[in-house]
C-alpha positions in Angstrom: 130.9 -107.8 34.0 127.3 -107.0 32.5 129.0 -106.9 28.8 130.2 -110.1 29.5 127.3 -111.9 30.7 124.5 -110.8 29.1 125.9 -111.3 25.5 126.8 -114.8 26.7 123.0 -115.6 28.3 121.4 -114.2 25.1 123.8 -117.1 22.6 123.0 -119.5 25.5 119.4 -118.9 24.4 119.8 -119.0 20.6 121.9 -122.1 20.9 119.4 -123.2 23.2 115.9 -123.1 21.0 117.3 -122.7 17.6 115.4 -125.5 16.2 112.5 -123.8 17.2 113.6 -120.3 15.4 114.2 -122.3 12.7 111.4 -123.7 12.2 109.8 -120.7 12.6 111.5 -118.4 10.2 110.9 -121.4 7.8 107.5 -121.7 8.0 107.7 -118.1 7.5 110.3 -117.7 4.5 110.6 -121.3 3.5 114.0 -121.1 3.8 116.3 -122.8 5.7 118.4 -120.4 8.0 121.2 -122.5 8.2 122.2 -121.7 4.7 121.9 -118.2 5.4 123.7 -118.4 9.1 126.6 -120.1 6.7 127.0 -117.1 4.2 126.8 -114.7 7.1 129.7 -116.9 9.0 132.2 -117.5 5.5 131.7 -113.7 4.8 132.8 -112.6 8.6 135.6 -115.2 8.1 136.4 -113.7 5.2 136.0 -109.9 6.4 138.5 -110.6 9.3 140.7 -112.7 7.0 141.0 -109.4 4.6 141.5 -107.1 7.3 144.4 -109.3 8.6 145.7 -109.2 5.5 146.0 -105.3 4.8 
């Protein structure tokens, strides 16, 4: 029950204050993390999409 919870507590969070993470990693990096949460989400898409495949 604790695998399923606490995963789900911590995207909760992220979801919750990611305006403020990104406007902290931009002040940072000035870079957006949105682009770089896209990439990361096309190449898992793709990575399951390959794996289906073979």
């Amino acid at each position: 029950m604790i695998k399923f919870v606490i995963p789900a507590i911590i995207i909760f969070l992220i979801v919750l204050f990611w305006e403020k993470i990104n406007d902290k990693i931009y002040q940072k990096f000035k870079i957006r993390i949105n682009y770089i949460g896209i990439l990361i989400l096309i190449f898992i898409i793709g990575t399951i999409l390959l794996l289906l495949y073979f």
